[in-house]
PAZA-886630 format. One line per 3 residues: number of its first residue (from 1); their letters; for each residue x, y, z of C-alpha. Coordinates in Angstrom, 2 decimals, decimal comma, padded with zeros to 5 digits. Layout:
BEGIN
NUM = a = X Y Z; ...
This chain:
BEGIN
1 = xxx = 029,60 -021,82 -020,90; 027,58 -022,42 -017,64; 024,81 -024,81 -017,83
4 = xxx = 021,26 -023,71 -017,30; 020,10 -022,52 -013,86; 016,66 -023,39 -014,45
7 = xxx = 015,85 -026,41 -012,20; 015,83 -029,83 -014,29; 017,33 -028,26 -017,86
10 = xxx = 020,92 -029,03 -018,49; 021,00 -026,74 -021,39; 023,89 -024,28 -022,36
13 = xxx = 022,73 -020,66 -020,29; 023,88 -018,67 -022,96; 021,65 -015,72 -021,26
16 = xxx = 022,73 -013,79 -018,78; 019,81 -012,53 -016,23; 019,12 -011,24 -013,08
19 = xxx = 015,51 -013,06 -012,71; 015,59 -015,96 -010,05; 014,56 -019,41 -011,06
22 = xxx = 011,18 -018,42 -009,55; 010,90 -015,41 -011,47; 011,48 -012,75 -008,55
25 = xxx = 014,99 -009,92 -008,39; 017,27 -011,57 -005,93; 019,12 -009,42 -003,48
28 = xxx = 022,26 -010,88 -001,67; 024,05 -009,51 001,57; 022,20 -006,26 003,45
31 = xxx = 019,03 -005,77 001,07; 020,73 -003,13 -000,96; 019,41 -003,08 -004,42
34 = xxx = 021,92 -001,82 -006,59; 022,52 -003,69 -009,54; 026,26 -003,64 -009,44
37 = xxx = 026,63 -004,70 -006,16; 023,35 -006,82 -004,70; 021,81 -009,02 -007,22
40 = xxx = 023,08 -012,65 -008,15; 023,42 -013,32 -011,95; 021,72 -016,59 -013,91
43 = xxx = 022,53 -018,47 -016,48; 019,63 -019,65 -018,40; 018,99 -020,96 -022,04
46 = xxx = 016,53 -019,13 -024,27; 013,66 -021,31 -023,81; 013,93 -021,51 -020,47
49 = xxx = 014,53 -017,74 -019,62; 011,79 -016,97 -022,23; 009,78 -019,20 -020,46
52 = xxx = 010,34 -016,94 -016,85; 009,83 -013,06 -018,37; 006,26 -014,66 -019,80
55 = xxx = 005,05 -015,74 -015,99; 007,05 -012,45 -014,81; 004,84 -010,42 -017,02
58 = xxx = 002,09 -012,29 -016,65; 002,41 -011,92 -012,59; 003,00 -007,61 -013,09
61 = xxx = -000,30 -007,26 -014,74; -002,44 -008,96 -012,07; -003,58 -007,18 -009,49
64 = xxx = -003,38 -009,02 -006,44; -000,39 -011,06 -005,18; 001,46 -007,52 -004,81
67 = xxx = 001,99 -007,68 -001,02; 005,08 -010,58 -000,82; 008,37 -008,93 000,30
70 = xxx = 009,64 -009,36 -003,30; 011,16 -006,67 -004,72; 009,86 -005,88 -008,54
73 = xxx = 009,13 -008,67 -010,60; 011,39 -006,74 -013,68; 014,37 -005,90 -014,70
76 = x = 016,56 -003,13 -016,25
């Protein structure tokens, strides 16, 4: 199993998600945002990924910060 892609934790990633170390959807190659085909899968333990849908969450219900060129902060 593939450690942890959550800078610093060497932990197992037994969790498979599409969320970016810094909490953002990551596109790769033209912008297209099709599951299947454009975003880069992580590895993360449960702490850590637990730890990353709390600030992604937390960042959806504020109000401001909306205008980066981010795509949503959630995922399917």
């Amino acid at each position: 199993m593939p450690n942890c892609d959550h800078p610093g934790c060497t932990e197992e990633g037994e969790v498979i998600s599409r969320l970016s170390p810094e909490g953002f959807l990551v596109a790769t190659g033209k912008k297209a945002y099709s599951f299947r085909e454009a975003y880069r899968r992580f590895h993360y333990c449960k702490r850590c990924h637990d730890e990353l849908m709390a600030n992604v969450w937390t960042r959806v219900r504020k109000p401001d910060d909306k205008g980066d060129d981010h795509p949503a902060p959630t995922m399917v």
